[in-house]
N, C-alpha and C positions, 0 to 999 in steps of 0.2 A: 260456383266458385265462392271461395269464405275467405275473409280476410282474417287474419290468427296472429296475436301476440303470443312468442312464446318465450317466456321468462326460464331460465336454468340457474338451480340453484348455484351459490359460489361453493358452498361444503360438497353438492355432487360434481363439484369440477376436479374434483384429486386434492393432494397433497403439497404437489408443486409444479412447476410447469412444463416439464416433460408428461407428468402422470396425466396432466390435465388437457394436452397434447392429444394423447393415446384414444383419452374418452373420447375428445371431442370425432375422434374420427368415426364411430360407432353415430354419434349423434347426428352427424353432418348426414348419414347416409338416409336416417326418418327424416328430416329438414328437405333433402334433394325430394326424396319421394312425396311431399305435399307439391313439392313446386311445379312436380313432375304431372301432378293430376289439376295442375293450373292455379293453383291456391298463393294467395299474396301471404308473404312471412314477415313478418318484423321480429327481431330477436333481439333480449332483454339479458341481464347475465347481473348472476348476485356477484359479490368483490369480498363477504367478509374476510375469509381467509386471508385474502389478495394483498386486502388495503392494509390488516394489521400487521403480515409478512416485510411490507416493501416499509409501512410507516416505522416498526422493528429496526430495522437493521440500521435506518437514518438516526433512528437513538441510540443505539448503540455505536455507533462507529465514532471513533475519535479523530477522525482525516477528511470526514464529510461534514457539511452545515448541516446546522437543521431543518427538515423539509417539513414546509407545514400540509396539516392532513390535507387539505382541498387539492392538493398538487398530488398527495397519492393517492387520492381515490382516480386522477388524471391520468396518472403513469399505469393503474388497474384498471381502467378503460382501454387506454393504448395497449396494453398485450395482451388482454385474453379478447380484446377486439381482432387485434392482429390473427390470436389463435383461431377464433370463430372463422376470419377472414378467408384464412389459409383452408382448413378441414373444410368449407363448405366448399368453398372455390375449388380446390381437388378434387371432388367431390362431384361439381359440374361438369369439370373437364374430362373423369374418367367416363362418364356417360356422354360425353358429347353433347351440352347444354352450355349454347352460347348465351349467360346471362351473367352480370355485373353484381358484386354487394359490396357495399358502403357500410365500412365502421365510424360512428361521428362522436366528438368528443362531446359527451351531453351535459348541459345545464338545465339543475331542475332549480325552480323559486320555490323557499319556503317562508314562512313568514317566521320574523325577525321573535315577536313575541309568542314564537309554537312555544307551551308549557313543556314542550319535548326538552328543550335546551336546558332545564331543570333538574333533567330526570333521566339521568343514561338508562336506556336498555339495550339496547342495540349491539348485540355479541361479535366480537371481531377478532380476528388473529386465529392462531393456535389453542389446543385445548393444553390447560396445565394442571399440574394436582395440586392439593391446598397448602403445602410449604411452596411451591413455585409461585403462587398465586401471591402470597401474604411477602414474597421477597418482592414481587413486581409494583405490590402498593404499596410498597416501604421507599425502593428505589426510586419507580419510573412517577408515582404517584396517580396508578393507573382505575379507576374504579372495577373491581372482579368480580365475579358473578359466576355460581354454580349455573351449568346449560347441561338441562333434560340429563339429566344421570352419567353426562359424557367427560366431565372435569370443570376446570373451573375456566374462565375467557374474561377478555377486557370489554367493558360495555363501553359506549359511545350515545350522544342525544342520537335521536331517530325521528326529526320533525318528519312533516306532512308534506308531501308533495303540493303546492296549487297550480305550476303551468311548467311547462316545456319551452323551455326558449328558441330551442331549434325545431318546434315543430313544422314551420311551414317549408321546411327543407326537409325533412320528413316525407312529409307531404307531397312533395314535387318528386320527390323521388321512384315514392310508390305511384305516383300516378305513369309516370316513365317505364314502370316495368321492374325496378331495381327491388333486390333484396337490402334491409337494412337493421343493420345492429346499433342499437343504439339506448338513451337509460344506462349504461352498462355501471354496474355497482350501486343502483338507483340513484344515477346520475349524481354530477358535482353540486354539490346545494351551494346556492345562495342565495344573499337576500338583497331586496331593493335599499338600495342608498341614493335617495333621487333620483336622478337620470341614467346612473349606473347600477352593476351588479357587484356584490363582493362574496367571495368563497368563507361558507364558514367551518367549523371543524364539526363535522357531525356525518353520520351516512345515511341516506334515507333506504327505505327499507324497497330493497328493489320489485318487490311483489306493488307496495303501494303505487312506486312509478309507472311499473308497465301494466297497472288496472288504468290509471289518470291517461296515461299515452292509451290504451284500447280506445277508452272513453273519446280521448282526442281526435282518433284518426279514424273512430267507427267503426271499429272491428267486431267483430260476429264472436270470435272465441280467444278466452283468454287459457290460458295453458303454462300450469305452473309447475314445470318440471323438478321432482327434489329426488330427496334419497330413501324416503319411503315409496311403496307401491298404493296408498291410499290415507285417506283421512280417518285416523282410530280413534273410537274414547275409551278410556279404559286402557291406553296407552302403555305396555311393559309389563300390563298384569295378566293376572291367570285369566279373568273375565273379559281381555282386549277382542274388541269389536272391529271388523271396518266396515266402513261407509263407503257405500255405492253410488248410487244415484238419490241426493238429501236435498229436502227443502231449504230455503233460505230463514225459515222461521226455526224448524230443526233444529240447525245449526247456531242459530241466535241464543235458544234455549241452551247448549250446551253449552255456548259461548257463558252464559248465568252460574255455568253449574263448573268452571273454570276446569273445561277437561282439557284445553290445548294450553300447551306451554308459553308463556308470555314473549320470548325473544326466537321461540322456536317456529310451530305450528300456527299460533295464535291470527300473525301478522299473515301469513297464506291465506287462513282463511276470512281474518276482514276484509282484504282486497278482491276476495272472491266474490265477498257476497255484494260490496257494493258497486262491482264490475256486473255482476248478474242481476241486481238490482232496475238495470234498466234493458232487462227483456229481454238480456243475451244470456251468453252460459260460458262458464267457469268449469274448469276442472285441473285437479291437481293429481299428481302420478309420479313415478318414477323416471328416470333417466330408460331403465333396463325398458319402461311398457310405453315409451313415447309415440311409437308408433301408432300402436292400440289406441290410446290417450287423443291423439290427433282426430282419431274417427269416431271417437265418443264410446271404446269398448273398454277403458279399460282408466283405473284412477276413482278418484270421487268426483262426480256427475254437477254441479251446481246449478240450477236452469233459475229462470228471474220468470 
């Protein structure tokens, strides 16, 4: 039995939340089947889309207050937690598997002076083309950014994860038996203010979260579900390569020779390597080969 963080990207979650519904039912069915052969799951969920969708519409509307981001990255925890909730729990029940999962609203700590807060990258929302973009930084005062040849997005800071506030609930949970979702959009960041926490505006990048959460709760394999079938260099071109089963030095060297996309690929696989870094194994795949992915057949292979 292996204990498995599995992160699913927010871009392979659909469009909007019906679509995102649909998918999840297809996931929910490789998720049952680990559980099914005894395997502990913990389940991570990216939010870009999510958070820039729900933080969208609170700026534009003229009959609502303003919602500050920490509260939506809160509100994209609450329902594609709920969705995860839902398609896996139906999921147990068509098979007749009496087991419980718990979606938790997650706080992650970052530190106050991450040089991250400096420097958005972190892509969010909708894809738009370059008059949509240049009216959104005129208007909303949004920083944009061309992403991997698909249009142009709002960037966001993307600090460093250092701890999980709710891990020891976590913790009690899996030891109980329970499936649990949680991280979800790389958890709500904030930072210490004394004795307390404060929510700040930034997303952490949910791969970093649910490598630090593996790390935390000792998990065997981390499992980075997106919307390719593997890790390429040579990414869109006639010489596109993928990667199978790749060293952690490898991958450092390509890292040198800047073949992953900085808000795209890049952050997958730093959280790979320093998840695999200490003797476990990493691997990244698709939604469609999750299942494969699960059992080490299928994806790019990371071993520490």
């Amino acid at each position: 039995m292996s204990r498995l963080v599995v992160s699913l990207g927010g871009n392979a979650l659909g469009k909007n939340p019906q679509e995102q519904k649909d998918l999840l039912k297809d996931i929910a069915v490789h998720i049952v089947e680990l559980i099914k052969d005894g395997h502990e799951v913990v389940i991570a969920h990216g939010n870009g889309p999510q958070v820039g969708m729900i933080n969208l519409a609170f700026s534009e509307s003229s009959s609502t207050p303003a919602m500050p981001f920490p509260e939506c990255g809160a509100m994209s925890q609450g329902y594609i937690g709920y969705h995860l909730q839902n398609s896996i729990g139906n999921e147990l029940a068509k098979q007749n598997i009496d087991k419980s999962i718990a979606a938790i609203v997650t706080q992650v700590i970052v530190d106050e002076a991450d040089k991250a807060f400096d420097c958005p990258t972190k892509p969010i929302g909708s894809f738009y083309s370059l008059d949509e973009s240049i009216k959104l930084k005129e208007i909303m005062g949004y920083d944009m950014v061309e992403d991997s040849g698909r249009g142009y997005r709002r960037v966001v800071p993307s600090p460093m994860p250092i701890d999980v506030k709710e891990k020891e609930m976590i913790k009690s949970l899996l030891k109980d038996n329970h499936i649990v979702i949680t991280v979800g959009g790389g958890g709500i960041p904030v930072v210490k203010k004394g004795h307390t926490l404060e929510g700040v505006a930034a997303v952490i990048d949910k791969d970093n979260a649910s490598a630090k959460l593996a790390e935390i709760i000792d998990a065997d394999i981390l499992v980075i579900l997106t919307a390719v079938d593997n890790v390429y260099i040579n990414f869109g071109k006639e010489n596109e390569e993928a990667l199978h089963e790749v060293s952690i030095t490898r991958l450092e060297e390509l890292i040198k020779e800047k073949q992953f996309a900085e808000g795209s690929m890049l952050p997958k696989i730093k959280a790979s390597i320093n998840f695999a870094k200490n003797k476990k194994i990493s691997v990244i795949a698709s939604l469609d080969n999750a299942e494969a992915a699960f059992k080490l057949e299928a994806g790019t292979i990371i071993k520490g």
